[in-house]
C-alpha positions as CSV (number, residue, x, y, z in Angstrom):
1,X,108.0,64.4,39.0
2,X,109.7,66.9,37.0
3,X,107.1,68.5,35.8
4,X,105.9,68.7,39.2
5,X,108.6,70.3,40.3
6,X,108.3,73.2,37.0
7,X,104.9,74.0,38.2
8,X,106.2,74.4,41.3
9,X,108.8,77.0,40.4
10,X,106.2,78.4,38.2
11,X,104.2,78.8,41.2
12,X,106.6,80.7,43.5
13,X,107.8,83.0,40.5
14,X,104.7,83.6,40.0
15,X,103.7,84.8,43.9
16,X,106.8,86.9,43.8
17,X,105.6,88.7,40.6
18,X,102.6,89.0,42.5
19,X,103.8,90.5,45.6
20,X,106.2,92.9,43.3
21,X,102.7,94.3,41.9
22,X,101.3,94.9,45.1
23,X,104.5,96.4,46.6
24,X,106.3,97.6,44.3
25,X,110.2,98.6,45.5
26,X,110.3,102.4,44.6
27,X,114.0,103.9,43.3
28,X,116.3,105.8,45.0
29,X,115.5,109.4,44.0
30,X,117.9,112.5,45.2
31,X,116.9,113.9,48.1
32,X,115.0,117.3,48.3
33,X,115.7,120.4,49.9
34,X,117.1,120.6,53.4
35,X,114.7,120.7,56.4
36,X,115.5,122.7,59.5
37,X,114.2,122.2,63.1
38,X,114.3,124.2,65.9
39,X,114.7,122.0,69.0
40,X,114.1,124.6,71.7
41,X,110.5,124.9,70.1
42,X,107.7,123.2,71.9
43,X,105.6,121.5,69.5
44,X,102.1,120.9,70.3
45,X,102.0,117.1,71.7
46,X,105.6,116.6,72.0
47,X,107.2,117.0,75.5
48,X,110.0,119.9,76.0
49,X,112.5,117.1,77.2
50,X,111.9,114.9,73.9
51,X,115.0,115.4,71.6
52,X,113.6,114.3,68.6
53,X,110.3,113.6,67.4
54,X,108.7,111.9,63.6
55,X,104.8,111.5,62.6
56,X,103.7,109.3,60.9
57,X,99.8,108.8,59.0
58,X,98.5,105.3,58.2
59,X,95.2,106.4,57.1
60,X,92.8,108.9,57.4
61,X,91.3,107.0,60.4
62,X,94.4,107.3,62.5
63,X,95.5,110.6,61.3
64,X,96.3,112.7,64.7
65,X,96.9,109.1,66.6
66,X,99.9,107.8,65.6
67,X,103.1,109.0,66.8
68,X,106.8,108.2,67.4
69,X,109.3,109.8,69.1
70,X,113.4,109.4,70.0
71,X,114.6,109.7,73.6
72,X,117.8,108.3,74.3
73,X,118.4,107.3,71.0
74,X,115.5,104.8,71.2
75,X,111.9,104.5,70.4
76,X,109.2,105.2,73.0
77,X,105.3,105.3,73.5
78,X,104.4,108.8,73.3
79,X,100.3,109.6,74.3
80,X,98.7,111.5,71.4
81,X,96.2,113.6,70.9
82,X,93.3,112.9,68.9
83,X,91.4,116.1,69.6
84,X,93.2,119.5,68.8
85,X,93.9,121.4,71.6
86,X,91.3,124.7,72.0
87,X,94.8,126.7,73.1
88,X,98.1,126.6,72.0
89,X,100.6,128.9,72.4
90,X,104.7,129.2,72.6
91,X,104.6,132.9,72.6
92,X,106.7,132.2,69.5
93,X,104.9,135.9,68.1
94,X,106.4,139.1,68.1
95,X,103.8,140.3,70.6
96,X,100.7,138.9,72.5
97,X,98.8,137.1,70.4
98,X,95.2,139.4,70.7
99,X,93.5,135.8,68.8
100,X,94.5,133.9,72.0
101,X,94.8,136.6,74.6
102,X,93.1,139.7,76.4
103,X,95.4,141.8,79.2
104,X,92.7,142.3,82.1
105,X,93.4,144.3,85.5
106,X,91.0,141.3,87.0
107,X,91.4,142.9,90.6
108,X,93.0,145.1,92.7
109,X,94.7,148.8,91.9
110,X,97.4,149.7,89.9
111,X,98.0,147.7,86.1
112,X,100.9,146.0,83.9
113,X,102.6,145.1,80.9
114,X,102.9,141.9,78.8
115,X,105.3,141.3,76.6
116,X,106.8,138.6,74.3
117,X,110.4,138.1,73.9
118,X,112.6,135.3,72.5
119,X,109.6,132.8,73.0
120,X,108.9,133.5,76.4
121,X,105.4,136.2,77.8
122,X,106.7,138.3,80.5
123,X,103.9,139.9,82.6
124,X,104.9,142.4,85.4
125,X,102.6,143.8,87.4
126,X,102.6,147.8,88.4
127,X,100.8,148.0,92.6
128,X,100.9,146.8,95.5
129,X,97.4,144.7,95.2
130,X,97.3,144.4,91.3
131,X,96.4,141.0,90.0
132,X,97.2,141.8,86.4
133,X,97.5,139.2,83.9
134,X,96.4,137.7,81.0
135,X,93.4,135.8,80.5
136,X,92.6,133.2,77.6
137,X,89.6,132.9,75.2
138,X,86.9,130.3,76.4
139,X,88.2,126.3,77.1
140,X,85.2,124.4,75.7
141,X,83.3,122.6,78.6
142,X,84.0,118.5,77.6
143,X,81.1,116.3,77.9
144,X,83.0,113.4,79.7
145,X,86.5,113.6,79.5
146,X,89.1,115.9,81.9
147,X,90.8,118.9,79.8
148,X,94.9,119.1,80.6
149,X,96.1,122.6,81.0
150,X,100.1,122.6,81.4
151,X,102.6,125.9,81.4
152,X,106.2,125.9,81.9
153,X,106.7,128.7,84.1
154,X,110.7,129.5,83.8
155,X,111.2,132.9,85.8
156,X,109.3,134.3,89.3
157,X,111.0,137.7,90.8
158,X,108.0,138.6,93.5
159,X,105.2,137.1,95.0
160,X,103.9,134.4,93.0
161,X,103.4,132.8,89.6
162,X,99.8,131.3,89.2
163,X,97.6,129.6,87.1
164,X,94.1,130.5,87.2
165,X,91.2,128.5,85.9
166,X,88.7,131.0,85.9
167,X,84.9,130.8,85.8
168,X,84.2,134.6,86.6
169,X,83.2,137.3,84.0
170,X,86.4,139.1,83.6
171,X,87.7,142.8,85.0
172,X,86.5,143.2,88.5
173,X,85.5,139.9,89.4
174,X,87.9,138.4,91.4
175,X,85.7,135.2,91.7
176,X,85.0,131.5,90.5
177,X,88.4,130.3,90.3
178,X,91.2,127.4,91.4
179,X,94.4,128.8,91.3
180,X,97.6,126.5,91.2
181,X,101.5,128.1,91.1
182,X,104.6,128.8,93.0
183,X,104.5,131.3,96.0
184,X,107.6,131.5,98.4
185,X,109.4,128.9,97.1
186,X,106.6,126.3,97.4
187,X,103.6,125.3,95.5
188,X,100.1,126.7,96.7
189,X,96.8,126.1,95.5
190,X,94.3,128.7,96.1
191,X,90.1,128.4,96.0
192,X,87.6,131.1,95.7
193,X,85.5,129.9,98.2
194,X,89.1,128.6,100.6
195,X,88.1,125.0,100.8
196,X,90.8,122.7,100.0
197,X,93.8,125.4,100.0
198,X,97.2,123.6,100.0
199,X,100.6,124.5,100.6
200,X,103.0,121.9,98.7
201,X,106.8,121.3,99.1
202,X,109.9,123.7,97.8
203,X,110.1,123.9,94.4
204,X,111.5,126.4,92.2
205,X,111.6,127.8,88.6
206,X,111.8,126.3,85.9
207,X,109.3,123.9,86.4
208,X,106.1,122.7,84.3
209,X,102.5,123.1,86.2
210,X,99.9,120.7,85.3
211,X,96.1,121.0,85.9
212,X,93.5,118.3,84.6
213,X,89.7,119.6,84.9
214,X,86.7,117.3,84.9
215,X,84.0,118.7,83.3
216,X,81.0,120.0,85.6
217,X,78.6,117.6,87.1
218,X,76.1,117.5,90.1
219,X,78.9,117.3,92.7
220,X,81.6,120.1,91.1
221,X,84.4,119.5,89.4
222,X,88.1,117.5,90.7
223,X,91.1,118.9,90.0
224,X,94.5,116.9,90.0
225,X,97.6,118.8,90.2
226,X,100.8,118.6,88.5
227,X,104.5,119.2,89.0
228,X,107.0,118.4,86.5
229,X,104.3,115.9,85.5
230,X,104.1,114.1,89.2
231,X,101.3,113.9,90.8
232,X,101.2,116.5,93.8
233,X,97.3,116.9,95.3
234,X,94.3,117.0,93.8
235,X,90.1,118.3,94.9
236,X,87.0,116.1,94.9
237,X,83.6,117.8,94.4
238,X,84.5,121.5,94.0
239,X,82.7,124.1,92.6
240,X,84.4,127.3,92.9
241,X,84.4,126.9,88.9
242,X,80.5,126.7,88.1
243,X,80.5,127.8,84.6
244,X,80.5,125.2,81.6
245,X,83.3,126.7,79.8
246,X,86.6,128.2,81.7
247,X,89.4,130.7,81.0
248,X,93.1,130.3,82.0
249,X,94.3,133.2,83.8
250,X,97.7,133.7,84.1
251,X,99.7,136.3,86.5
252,X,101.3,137.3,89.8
253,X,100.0,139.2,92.5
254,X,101.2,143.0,92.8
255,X,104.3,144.1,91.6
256,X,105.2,140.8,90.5
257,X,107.4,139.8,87.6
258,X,106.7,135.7,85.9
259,X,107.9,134.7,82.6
260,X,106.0,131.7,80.9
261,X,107.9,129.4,77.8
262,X,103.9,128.3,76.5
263,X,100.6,127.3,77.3
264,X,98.5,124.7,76.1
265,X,95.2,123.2,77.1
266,X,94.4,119.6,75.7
267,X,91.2,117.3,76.3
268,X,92.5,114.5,77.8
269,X,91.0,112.1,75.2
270,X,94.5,110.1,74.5
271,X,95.5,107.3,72.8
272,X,99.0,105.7,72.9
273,X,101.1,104.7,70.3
274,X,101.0,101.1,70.9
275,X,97.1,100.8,71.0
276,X,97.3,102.6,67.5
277,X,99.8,100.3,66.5
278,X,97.1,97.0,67.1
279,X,94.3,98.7,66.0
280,X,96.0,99.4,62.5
281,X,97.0,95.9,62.8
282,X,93.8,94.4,63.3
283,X,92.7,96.8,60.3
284,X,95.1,94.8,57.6
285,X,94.8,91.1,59.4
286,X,90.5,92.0,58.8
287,X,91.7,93.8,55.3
288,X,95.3,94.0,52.9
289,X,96.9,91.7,54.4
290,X,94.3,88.8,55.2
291,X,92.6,89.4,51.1
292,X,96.4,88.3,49.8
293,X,97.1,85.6,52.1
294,X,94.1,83.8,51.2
295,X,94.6,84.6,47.4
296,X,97.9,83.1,47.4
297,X,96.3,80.1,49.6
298,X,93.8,80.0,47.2
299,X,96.2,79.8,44.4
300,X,98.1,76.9,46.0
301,X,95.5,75.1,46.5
302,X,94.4,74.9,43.4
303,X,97.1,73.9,42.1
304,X,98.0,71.1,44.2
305,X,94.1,70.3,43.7
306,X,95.3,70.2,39.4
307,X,98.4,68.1,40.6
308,X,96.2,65.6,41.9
309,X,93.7,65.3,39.2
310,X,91.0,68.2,40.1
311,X,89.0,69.2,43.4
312,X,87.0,70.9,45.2
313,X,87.6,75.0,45.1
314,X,87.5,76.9,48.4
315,X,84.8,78.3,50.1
316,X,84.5,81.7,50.5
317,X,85.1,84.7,48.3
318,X,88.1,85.9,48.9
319,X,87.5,89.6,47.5
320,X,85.3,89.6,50.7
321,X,86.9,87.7,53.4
C-alpha cells in the first residue's frame, strides 16, 4: 500500500514538472520605458466614446480579430475588423493628406480652401453655388459584403455638411451620387436621379454619420443610414452609384463652412470578439490543450495498468489526436 501511495506522489510531482516545462512561470523583470496615449485620437477600429482600448494576438490566424476594449471600467465585445480599411484618416497631418485626398470644385462657380488644424479638415467654400470639397481616392468595389463609411462631422456654419458617395468622374460632373448629412438642422439624404430623397429629424453637430454600401448587383445598390450609430432610413435597389468602385466626397454647398474629426471606410466583413474567443478555443481543445490531456491520461493509465500487474496501452497516438 505504501509503495502505492510513493508512486503515487511520484506521479503527481512528476505532472507538475511537466506542466512547469510546458509553461514555464517567467520572472518579474523591470518595466520598460513609459508609453503615452493620446485619448482624444481616433484609432482605426476603436470607437471615439471607448476610454480605453488593449490588442491582443493569439496567432497569426487571428491576427486583426481579436480585440478587447474597457468601457465603464469593464470588459466588452468590440466588432473587429479583419480586412484593413481602404481609407483612414484623422486629419492628424499638418495639411491635407494629397495620398488620401484631391480638392475638386466638382460643380458650381466660385472655389475653397481646406485645411487641417488640431485634428480636425476645415473646408469652406468661396460662391454662392460652389460645391467644393474634397474627394477621396477609389473605395474598392467588395464582391459580397457592404463597405461602412463613417465621419464625425463636429462644426456646420451654412448650408449643409454632406457626405457624398460618388460614382461620377470628378470636376464638372455633378452626377452618380447618394448624398447623406445635416442641412437646416435635420438630416437629408439627397439622390442624383431624386428617388428616395429623405428629410430626417433635428439633429445637430457633433454627431457621427454612417453609410453602409452594398456592392453593385443587377437591382443597384441599398444604402442604410446612420446617426450616432442608430439606424435612421435606408434605399433598396438604387442605382444612382453605377460604377464598381466609389469615391467619398466630402463638402457643403456655397459659402459653407464644415469641420470633420476623421473619416474612415471599412468593409463590413466583422468578427466579434467572442466568436474569436471560441474559435481559438476550439483551436487548443483540437490541438495544445487536448495533446497534454491525453498524455497525462495516458501516463496515468499506465501506471495504474503497472499497479495492477500490466495491460493493455491506449489506442490512439496521442502526438496526433
Amino acid at each position: 500500500m505504501r509503495l502505492v501511495n510513493v508512486r503515487s506522489v511520484l506521479v503527481s510531482a512528476l505532472i507538475f514538472v511537466l506542466l512547469l516545462t510546458m509553461f514555464p512561470i517567467r520572472p518579474a523583470q523591470a518595466a520598460g520605458p513609459s508609453i503615452s496615449v493620446d485619448a482624444s485620437k481616433v484609432q482605426g477600429i476603436i470607437d471615439p466614446k471607448v476610454t480605453g482600448g488593449m490588442f491582443e494576438w493569439a496567432n497569426n490566424e487571428m491576427n486583426g480579430v481579436w480585440a478587447e476594449r474597457v468601457l465603464n471600467r469593464s470588459f466588452e465585445n468590440e466588432s473587429v475588423y479583419a480586412r484593413r480599411s481602404p481609407l483612414y484618416d484623422d486629419f492628424d497631418l499638418a495639411t491635407v493628406d494629397a495620398s488620401r485626398w484631391t480638392p475638386v470644385l466638382l460643380a458650381g462657380t466660385g472655389s475653397g480652401t481646406a485645411a487641417v488644424s488640431n485634428s480636425k479638415l476645415t473646408l469652406s467654400g468661396a460662391g454662392a453655388t460652389a460645391r467644393f470639397g474634397m474627394l477621396s481616392n477609389d473605395i474598392p468595389n467588395t464582391a459580397r459584403k457592404s463597405t461602412t463609411i463613417e465621419t464625425k462631422v463636429t462644426a456646420i456654419s451654412g448650408t449643409n455638411a454632406l457626405l457624398s458617395i460618388y460614382g461620377g468622374t470628378g470636376a464638372g460632373d455633378f452626377s452618380h451620387f447618394v448624398e447623406y448629412g445635416i442641412e437646416g438642422g435635420v438630416l437629408k439624404v439627397f439622390t442624383s436621379s431624386g428617388v428616395g430623397n429623405w428629410t430626417g429629424g433635428a439633429v445637430s453637430a457633433p454627431g457621427t454619420l454612417s453609410v453602409q454600401v452594398t456592392p453593385y448587383y443587377t437591382g443597384g445598390r441599398k444604402f442604410r443610414f446612420y446617426w450616432n450609430g442608430n439606424l435612421v432610413y435606408s434605399l433598396t435597389d438604387i442605382k444612382d452609384v453605377h460604377a464598381p468602385d466609389f469615391r467619398l466626397f466630402l463638402y457643403g454647398y456655397g459659402s459653407s463652412v464644415t469641420k470633420w474629426d476623421y473619416v474612415r471606410a471599412d468593409p463590413a466583413f466583422q468578427r466579434t470578439v467572442r466568436s474569436a474567443f471560441r474559435r481559438f478555443g476550439r483551436r487548443m481543445a483540437d490541438g495544445t490543450a487536448r495533446r497534454l490531456v491525453l498524455g497525462i491520461v495516458q501516463f496515468q493509465q499506465q501506471q495504474s495498468d503497472d499497479q495492477r500487474g500490466g495491460g493493455k496501452p491506449l489506442r490512439g497516438d496521442v502526438s496526433n489526436p
